[in-house]
N, C-alpha and C positions, 0 to 999 in steps of 0.2 A: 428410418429413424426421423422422428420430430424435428424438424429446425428449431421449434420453441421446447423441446426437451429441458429440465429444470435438472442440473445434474445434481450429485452429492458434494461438495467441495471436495469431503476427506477422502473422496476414494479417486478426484483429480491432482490433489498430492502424493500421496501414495503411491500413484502411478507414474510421477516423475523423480525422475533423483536427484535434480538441482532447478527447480523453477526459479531460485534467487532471492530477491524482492517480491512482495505483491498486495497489492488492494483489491480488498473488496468490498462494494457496498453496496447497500441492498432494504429492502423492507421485509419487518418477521412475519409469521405465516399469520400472525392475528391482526396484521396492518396496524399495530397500536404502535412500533418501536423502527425507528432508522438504525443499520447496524452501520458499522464502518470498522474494516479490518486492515493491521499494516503488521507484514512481519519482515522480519529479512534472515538471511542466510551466508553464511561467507567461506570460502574453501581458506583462504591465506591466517596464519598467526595475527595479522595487523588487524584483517575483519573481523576476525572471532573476537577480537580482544573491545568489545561494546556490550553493552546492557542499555534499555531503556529505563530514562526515570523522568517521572512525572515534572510538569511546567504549571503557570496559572493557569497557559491557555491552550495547554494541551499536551505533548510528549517532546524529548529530543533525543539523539545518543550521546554517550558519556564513553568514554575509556573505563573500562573496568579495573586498570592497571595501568596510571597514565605514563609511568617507568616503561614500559612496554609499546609504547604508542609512533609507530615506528612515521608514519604521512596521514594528517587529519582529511587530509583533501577527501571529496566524495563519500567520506565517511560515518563524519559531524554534521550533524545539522538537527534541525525539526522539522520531526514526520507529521505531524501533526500540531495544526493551531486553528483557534476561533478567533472569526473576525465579524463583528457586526452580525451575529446570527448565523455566519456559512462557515461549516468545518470543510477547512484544505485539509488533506492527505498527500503525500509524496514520499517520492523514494531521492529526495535530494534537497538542496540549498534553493531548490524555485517554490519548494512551500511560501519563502518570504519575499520570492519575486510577484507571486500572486497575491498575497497579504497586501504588501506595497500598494499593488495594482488598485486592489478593489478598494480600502482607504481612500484612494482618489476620484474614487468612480469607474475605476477603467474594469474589466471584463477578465473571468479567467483565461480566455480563449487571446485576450490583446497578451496579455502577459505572456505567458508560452510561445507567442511568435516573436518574441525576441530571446531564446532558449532552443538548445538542441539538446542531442544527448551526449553524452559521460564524454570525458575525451580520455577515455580507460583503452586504445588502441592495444592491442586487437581485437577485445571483444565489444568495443564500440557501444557500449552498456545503454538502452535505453530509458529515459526519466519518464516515469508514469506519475499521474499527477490525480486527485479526484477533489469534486466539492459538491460538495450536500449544501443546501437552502433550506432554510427554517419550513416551508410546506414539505419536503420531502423528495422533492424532484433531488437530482447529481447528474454530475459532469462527471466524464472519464477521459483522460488522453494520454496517449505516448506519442512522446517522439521520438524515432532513431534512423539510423543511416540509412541513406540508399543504396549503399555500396560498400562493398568489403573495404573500401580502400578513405570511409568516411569523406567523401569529397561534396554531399549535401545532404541535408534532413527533409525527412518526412515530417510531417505533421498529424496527426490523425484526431479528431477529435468525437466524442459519443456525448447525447444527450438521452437521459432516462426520464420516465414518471413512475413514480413508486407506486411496484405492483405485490398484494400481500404474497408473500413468502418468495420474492423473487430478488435475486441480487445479480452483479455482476463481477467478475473477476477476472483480473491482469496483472502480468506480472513479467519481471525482467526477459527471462530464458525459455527454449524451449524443452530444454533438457542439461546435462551435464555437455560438454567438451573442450577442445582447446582450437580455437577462441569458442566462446559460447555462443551459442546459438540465438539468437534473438527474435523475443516474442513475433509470433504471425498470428493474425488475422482479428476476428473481434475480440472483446473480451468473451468470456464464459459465460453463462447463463448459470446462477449456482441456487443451492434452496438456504434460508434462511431461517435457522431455529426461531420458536418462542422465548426459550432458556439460552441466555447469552451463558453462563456455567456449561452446558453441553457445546455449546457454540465454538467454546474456547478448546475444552477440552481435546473435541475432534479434531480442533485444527491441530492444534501443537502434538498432538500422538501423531499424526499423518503427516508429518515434517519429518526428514529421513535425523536421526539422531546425532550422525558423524560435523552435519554443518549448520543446521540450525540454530539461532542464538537468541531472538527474542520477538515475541508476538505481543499485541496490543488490541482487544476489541473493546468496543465502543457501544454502548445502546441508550439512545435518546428518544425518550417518549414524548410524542409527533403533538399531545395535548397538552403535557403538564411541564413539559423544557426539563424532567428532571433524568439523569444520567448515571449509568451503571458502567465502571469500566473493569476489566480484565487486564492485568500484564502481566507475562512470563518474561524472565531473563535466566538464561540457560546458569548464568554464573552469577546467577542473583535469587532472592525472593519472590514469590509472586503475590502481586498484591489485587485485593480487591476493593470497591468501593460504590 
């Protein structure tokens, strides 16, 4: 097998039963469009109980049932926001530790070294983080334990150039367990539709149905700044634009 093997996304969800969280970003196969995907996942009542809805400068999560909202912590936040031309992606509250950062001048990579992961004990949940730049290039990073017992972080960080129809993806878990299992090794190498509609589509059928709760994809064309987005909320609407 190829090391630079371009896999199918949908048939690398499918084949897990609890990935969790995950980004991905990437350029479409006609190199005209940057995608950028954030979905999440939750086994508990407290994480199901979210929907994604739209911001000025991008997405956050909401309570679908705020009567119901039992700990906002690690929950709430925004997955996504634009800042100065660079779309952040996250699966936590360091979307606005990086926002912050670069505001000032400072680097996604200064930002995240003051940031670890979840303090979700035991399963020591890692923060994956991504940023796109107005030419096309991204940034990818997780951080998480070193040790079962969270006693220090790893840092990992990946630099891309956008290659047509090549994207990358990462995401919280390796699989379902108790404590979950936490992502290893690089991210993924995945292909990247044309048609951000089939893009969306594959993903959210290839998300197992029992935990899934809302996806978000993204397409900005690389010439014209103009943007196509997707969202599902399992217990909401899906909207297009």
């Amino acid at each position: 097998m190829s090391v630079y093997e371009v896999k199918k996304l949908d048939g690398l969800l499918s084949g897990n039963p609890y990935p969790g969280r995950g980004i991905v970003i990437g350029q479409s196969l006609d190199g005209r469009k940057m995608a950028v995907v954030y979905f999440i996942m939750g086994r508990s009542a407290n994480s199901r109980n979210r929907i994604f809805v739209k911001t000025e400068d991008g997405i956050r999560t909401q309570a679908q049932d705020p009567s119901k909202m039992e700990d906002p912590s690690l929950i709430i936040y925004h997955p996504v926001r634009l800042v100065s031309g660079d779309l952040i992606v996250t699966n936590g509250d360091q979307t606005d530790t990086i926002r912050d950062a670069l505001l000032v001048g400072g680097s996604f990579e200064d930002a995240l070294m003051t940031r670890a992961f979840e303090p979700d004990a035991p399963n020591l949940t890692p923060r994956i983080s991504g940023l796109v730049a107005p030419d096309g290039s991204y940034k990818l990073s997780i951080l998480k334990s070193a040790d079962a017992d969270g006693s220090a972080c790893i840092r990992h960080f990946f630099c891309y150039p956008p290659i047509p129809g090549v994207g990358h993806f990462l995401h919280t878990y390796q699989g379902d367990g108790n404590p979950l299992p936490t992502f290893m090794g690089e991210p993924k190498r995945v292909e990247i539709l044309n048609d951000i509609e089939a893009f969306a589509k594959g993903i959210w059928e290839s998300l197992r149905p029992e935990n899934k709760i809302s996806l978000y994809v993204r397409y900005t064309d690389l010439a014209h700044g103009e943007v196509e987005e997707i969202l599902i909320n399992q217990y909401g609407e899906e909207t297009e634009q």
